[in-house]
N, CA, C and O atoms as a CHARMM CRD file, in Angstrom:
* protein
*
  128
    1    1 UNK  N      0.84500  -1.20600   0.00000 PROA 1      0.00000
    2    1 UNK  CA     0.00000   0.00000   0.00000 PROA 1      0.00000
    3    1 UNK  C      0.88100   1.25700   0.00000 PROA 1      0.00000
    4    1 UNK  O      0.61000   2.31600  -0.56600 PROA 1      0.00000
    5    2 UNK  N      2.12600   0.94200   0.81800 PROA 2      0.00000
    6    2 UNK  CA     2.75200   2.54800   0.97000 PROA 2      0.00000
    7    2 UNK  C      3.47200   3.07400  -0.51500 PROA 2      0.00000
    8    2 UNK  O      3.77900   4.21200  -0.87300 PROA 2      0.00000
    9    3 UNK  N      3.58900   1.89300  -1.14100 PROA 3      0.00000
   10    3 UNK  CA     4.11600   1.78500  -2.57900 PROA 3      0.00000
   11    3 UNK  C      3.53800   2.74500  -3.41800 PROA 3      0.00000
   12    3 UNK  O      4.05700   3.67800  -4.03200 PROA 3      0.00000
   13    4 UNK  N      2.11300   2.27800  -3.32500 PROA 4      0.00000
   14    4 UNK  CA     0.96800   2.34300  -4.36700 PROA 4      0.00000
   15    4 UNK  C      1.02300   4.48600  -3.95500 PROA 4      0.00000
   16    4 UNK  O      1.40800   5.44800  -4.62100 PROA 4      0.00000
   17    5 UNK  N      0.50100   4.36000  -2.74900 PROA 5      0.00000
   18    5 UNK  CA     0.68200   5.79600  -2.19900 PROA 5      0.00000
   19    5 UNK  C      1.89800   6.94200  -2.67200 PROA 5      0.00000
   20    5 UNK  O      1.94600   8.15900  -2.84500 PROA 5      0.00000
   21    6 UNK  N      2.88000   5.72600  -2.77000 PROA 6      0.00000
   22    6 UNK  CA     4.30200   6.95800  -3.37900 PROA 6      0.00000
   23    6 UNK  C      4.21200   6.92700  -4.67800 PROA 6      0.00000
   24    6 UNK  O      4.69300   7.89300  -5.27100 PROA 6      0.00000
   25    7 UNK  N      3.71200   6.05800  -5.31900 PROA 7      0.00000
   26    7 UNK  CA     3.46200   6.03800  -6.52700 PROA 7      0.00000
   27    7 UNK  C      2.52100   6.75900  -7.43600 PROA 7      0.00000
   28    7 UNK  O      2.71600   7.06100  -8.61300 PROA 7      0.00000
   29    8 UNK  N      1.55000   6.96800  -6.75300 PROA 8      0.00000
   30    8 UNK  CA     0.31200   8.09600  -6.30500 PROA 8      0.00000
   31    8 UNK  C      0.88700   9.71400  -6.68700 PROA 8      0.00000
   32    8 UNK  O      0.76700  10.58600  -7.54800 PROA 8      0.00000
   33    9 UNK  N      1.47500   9.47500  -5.60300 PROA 9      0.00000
   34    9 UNK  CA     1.72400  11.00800  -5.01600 PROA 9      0.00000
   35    9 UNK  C      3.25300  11.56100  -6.17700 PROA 9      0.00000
   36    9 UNK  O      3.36600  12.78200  -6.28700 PROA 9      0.00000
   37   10 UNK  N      4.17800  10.79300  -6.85800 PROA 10     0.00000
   38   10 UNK  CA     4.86200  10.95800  -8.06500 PROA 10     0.00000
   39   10 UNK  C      4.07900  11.32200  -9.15500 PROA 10     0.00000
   40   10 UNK  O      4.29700  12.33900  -9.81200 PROA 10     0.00000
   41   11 UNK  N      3.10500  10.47500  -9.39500 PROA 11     0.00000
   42   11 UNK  CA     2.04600  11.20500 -10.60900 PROA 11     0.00000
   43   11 UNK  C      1.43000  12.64400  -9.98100 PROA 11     0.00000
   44   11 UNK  O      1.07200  13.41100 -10.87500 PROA 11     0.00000
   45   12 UNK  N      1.28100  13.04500  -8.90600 PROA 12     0.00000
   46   12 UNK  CA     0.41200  14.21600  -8.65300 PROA 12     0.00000
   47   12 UNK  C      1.78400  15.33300  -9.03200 PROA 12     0.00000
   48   12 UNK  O      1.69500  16.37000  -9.68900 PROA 12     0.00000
   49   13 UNK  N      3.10700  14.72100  -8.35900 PROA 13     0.00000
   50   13 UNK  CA     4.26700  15.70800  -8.51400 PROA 13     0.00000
   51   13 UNK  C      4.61200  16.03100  -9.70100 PROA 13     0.00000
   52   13 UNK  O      5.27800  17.00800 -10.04400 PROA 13     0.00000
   53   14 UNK  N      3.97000  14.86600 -10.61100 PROA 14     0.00000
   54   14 UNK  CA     4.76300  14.84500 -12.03300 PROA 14     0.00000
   55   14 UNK  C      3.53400  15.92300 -12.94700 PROA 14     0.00000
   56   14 UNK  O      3.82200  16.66600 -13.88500 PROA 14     0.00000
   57   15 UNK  N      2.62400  15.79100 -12.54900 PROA 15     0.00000
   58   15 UNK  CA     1.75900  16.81100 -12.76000 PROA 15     0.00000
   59   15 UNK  C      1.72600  18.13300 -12.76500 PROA 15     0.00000
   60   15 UNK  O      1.27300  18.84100 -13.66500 PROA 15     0.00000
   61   16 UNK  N      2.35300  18.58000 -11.44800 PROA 16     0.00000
   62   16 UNK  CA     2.04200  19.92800 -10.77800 PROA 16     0.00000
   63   16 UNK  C      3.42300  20.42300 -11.54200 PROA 16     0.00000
   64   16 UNK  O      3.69500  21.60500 -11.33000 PROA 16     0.00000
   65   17 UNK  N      4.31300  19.71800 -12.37800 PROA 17     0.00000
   66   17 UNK  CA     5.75700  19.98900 -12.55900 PROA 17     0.00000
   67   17 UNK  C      5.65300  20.16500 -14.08600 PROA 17     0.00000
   68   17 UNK  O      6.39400  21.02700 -14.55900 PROA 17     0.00000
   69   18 UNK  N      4.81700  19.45700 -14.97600 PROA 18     0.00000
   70   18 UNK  CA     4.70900  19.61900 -16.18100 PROA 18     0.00000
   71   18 UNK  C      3.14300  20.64700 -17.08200 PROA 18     0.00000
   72   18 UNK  O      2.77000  21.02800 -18.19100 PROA 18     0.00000
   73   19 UNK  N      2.75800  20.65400 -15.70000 PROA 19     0.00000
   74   19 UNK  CA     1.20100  21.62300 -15.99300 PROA 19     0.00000
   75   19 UNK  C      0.62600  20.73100 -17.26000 PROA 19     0.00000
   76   19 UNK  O      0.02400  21.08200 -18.27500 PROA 19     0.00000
   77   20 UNK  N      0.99200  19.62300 -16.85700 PROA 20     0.00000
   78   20 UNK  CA    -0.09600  18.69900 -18.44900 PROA 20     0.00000
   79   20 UNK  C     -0.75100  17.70700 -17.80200 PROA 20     0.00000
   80   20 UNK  O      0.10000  17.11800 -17.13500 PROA 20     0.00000
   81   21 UNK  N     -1.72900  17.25100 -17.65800 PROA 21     0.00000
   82   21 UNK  CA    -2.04100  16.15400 -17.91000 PROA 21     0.00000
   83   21 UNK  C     -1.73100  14.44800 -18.31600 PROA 21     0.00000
   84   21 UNK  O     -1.65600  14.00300 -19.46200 PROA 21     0.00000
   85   22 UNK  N     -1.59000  13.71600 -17.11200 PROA 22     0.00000
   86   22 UNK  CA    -0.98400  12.42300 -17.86200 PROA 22     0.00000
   87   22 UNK  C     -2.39200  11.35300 -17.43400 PROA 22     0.00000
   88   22 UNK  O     -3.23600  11.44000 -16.54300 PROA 22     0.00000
   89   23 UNK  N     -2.20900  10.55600 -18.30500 PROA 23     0.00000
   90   23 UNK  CA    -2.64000   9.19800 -18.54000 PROA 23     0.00000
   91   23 UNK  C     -2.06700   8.06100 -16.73700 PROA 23     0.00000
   92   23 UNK  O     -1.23600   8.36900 -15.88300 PROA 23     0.00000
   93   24 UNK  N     -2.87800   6.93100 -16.82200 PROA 24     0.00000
   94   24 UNK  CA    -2.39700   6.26400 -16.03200 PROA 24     0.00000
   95   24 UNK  C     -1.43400   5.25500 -16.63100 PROA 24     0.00000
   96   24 UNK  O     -0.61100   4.65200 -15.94200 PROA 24     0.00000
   97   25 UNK  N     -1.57800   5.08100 -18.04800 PROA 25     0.00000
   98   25 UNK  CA    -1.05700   4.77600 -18.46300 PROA 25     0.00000
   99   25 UNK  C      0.64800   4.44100 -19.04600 PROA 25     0.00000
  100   25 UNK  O      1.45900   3.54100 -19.26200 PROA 25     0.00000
  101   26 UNK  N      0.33100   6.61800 -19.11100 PROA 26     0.00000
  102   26 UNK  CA     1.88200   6.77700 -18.96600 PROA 26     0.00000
  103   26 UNK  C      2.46000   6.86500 -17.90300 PROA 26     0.00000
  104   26 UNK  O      3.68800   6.95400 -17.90800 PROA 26     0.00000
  105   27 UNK  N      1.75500   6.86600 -16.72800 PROA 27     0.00000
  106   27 UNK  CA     2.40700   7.06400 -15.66900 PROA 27     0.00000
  107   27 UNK  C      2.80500   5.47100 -15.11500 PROA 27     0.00000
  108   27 UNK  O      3.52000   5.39800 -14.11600 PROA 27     0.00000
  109   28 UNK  N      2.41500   4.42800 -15.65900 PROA 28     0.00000
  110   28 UNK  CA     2.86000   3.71400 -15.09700 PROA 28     0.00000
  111   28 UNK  C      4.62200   2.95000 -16.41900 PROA 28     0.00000
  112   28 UNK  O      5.64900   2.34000 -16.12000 PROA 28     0.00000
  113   29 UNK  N      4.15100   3.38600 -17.56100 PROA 29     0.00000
  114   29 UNK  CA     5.28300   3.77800 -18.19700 PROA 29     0.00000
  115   29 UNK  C      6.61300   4.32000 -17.76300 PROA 29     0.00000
  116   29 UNK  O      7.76100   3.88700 -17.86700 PROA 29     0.00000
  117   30 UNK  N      6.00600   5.58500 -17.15800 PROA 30     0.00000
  118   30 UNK  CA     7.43600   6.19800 -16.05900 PROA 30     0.00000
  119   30 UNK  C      7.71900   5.54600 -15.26900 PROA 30     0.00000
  120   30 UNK  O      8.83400   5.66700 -14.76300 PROA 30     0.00000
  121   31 UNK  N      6.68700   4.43000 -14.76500 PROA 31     0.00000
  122   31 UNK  CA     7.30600   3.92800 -13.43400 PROA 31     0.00000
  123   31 UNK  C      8.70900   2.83500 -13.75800 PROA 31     0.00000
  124   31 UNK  O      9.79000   2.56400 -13.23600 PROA 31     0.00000
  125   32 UNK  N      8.14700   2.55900 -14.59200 PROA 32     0.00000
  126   32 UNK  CA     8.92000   1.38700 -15.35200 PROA 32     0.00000
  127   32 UNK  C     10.17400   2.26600 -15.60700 PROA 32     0.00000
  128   32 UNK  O     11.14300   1.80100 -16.20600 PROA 32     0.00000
């Protein structure tokens, strides 16, 4: 769970950092 949560909270950062919009898709792309 605490994973999922940091993983979470990287897409919200990766957000607030690119002012765009992502997919869950790509975000799990980045994770990779």
């Amino acid at each position: 769970m605490k994973s999922f949560l940091w993983f979470a909270l990287m897409v919200v950062q990766w957000n607030a950092d690119t002012r765009r919009p992502i997919s869950f898709g790509e975000a799990i792309l980045i994770a990779l």
